[in-house]
DRENDONU-562719 format. One record per residue (C-alpha): residue number from 1; residue in one letter; x, y, z. Coordinates in steps of 0.001 Angstrom, whole numbers, plus 500000, padded with zeros to 6 digits. Example, Ala and Ser with C-alpha at 12.3 -4.5 7.8 and 13.67 -1.06 7.14 Angstrom:
BEGIN
1	a	512300	495500	507800
2	s	513670	498940	507140
***
This chain:
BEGIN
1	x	402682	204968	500500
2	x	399703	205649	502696
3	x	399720	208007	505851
4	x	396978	208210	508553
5	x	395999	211130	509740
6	x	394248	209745	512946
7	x	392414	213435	513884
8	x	390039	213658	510915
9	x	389934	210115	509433
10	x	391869	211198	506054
11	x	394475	209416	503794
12	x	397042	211254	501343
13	x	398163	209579	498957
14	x	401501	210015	496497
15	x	399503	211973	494245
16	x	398277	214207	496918
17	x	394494	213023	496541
18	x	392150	212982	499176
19	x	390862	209718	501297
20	x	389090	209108	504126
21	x	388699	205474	505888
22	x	384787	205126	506374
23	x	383202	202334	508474
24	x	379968	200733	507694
25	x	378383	198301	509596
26	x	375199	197702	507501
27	x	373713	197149	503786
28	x	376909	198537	502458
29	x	378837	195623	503522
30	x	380390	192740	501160
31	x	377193	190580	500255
32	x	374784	192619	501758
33	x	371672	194216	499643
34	x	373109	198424	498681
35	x	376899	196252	498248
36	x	377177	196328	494667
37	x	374899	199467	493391
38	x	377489	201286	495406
39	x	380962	199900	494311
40	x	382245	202889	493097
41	x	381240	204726	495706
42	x	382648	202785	498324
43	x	386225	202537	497059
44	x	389148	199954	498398
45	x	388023	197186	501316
46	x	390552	197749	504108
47	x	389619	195114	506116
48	x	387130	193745	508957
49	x	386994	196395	511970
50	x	385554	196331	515518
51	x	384668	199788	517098
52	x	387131	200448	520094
53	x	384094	201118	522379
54	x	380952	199976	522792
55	x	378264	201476	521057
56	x	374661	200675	520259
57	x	372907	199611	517458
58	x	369251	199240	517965
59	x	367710	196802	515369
60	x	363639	196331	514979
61	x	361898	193014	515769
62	x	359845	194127	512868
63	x	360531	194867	509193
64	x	359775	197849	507924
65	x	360934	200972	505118
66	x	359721	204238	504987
67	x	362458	205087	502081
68	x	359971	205942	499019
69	x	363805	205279	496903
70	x	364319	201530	498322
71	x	362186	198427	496789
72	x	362649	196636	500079
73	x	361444	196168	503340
74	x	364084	194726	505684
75	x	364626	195161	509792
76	x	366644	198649	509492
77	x	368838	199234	512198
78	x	369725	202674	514365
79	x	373000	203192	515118
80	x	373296	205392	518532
81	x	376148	206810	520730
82	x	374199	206659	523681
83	x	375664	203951	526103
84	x	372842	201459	527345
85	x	373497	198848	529474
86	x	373156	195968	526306
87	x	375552	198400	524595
88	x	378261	196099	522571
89	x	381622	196617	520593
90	x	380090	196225	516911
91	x	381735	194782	513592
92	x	381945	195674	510350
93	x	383913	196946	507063
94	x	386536	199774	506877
95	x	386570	201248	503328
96	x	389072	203788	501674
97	x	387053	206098	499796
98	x	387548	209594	498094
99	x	386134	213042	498265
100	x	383856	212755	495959
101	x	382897	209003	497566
102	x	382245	210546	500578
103	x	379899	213107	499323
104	x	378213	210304	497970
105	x	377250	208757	501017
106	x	376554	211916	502569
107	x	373563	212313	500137
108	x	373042	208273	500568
109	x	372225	208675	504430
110	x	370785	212252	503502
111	x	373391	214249	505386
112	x	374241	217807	504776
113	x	377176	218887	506853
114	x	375902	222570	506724
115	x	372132	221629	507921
116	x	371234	221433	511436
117	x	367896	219323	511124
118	x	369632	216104	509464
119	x	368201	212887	510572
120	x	372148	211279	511101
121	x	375455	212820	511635
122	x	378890	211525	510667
123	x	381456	211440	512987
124	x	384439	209668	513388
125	x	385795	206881	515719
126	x	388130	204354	516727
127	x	388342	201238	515285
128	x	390618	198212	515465
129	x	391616	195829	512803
130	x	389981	192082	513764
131	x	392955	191043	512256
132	x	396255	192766	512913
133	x	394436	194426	515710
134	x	395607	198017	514597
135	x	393602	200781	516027
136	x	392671	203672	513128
137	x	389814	206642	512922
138	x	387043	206407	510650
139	x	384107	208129	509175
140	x	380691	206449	510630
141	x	377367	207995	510413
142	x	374915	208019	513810
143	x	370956	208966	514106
144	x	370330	211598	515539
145	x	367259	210747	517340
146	x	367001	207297	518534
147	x	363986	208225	520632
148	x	361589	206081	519264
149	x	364107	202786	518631
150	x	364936	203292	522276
151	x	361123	203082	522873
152	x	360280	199679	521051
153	x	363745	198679	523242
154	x	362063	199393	526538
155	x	358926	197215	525315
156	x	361044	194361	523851
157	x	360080	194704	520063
158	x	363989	195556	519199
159	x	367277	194380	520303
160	x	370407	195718	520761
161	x	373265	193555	518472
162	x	376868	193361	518120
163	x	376692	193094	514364
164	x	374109	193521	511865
165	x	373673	190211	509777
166	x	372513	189141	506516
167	x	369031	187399	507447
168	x	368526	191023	509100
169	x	368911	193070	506197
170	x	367934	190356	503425
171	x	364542	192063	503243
172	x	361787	191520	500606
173	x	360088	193326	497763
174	x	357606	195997	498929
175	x	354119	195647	497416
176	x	354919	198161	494469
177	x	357616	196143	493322
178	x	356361	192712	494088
179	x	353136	193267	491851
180	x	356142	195066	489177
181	x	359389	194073	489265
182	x	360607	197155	486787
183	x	358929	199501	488950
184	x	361749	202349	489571
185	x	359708	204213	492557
186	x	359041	205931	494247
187	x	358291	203110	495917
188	x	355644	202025	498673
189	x	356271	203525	502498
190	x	355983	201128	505011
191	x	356310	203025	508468
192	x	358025	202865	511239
193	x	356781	199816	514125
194	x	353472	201493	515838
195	x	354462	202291	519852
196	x	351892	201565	522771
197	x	349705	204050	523515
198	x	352233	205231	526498
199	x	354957	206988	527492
200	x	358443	205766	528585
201	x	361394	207246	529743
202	x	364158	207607	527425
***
C-alpha cells in the first residue's frame, strides 16, 4: 500500500523505501526522444497529470542545442513560474521514482541541491490526475532565468504552450553526428536564438 505525503512529494512504501512522484512535461515523456535511455531512471508511469495552476512554458520558434552531451537539435522549451498573461495549465507524465532515480535527474537537468548558481531548480507542485481528477504534489524542475526566452517572447520568435508535443521535440542530428552516426560527443553546440540588438523589459 502506497501513502502520499502531499508536503514533500514522497511515497513509502511496505518496505520502507523511498519514492517521490516527479512530473515531466518534456523529452522524458512516453515516445518522446530521452524516453527510453532513461527507463530505469524514471521508474513506474502514474498516469497523465495537468498542473493545478497555470504556469508557463516558453518554447523557441527556432531549433537549437547548446548541450555538447545531446546529438540533437530540437525546439527546447523553458519552463518558468512567472505568471504571463499567455500563461496556461500544462500536461504531462507523473512518474514514481526512487532516491537514487531522483538523483539521477538531478545530474540530468544539472542540478545540485547544495549549489546556488544552478541553471534550474526543482520544486514541487500540484497536479491533478486527467483522469480520476485527483490532486497530488510532485517533483518538477524550473529555469532559473528565463530572461532571455521571455525576450524572443516579447519579439514573437517563441510561444507560450499548454503542452510540449512530439513534432517540437522530434529534433534532428547535429552536424557531428549527421556526418557520423557513432559519434559519442561531445557533440556540436548550436546556441541559443540570437536577440535584436535592443533591450526589452522583462
Amino acid at each position: 500500500m502506497l501513502s502520499h505525503n502531499n508536503k514533500d512529494a514522497l511515497m513509502t512504501t511496505s518496505q520502507d523505501k523511498r519514492k517521490h512522484y516527479y512530473f515531466t512535461w518534456g523529452t522524458l515523456k512516453q515516445g518522446f526522444p530521452n524516453h527510453d535511455a532513461n527507463k530505469e531512471v524514471l521508474g513506474d508511469l502514474i498516469g497523465k497529470f495537468t498542473t493545478v495552476k497555470p504556469l508557463s512554458l516558453i518554447v523557441p520558434l527556432a531549433s537549437f542545442c547548446p548541450n555538447k552531451g545531446c546529438r540533437f537539435v530540437h525546439r527546447i522549451g523553458a519552463l518558468t513560474e512567472k505568471t504571463l498573461s499567455q500563461s496556461a495549465k500544462l500536461k504531462g507524465e507523473v512518474y514514481l521514482i526512487s532516491e537514487a532515480g531522483l538523483a539521477q535527474l538531478d545530474k540530468l537537468e544539472n542540478y545540485d541541491p547544495k549549489s546556488t548558481t544552478n541553471s534550474y531548480v526543482r520544486k514541487t507542485i500540484d497536479l491533478a490526475n486527467d483522469a480520476t481528477g485527483e490532486v497530488i504534489n510532485a517533483y518538477i524542475y524550473f529555469i532559473n532565468d528565463a530572461e532571455k526566452y521571455e525576450a524572443l517572447l516579447q519579439v514573437k520568435q517563441a510561444e507560450i504552450v499548454p503542452e510540449y508535443t512530439l513534432d517540437m521535440a522530434r529534433g534532428k542530428y547535429k552536424p557531428c553526428c549527421e556526418a557520423n552516426s557513432n559519434h559519442q560527443g561531445p557533440h556540436d553546440e548550436l546556441p541559443f536564438p540570437t536577440l535584436p540588438d535592443k533591450n526589452y523589459a522583462i
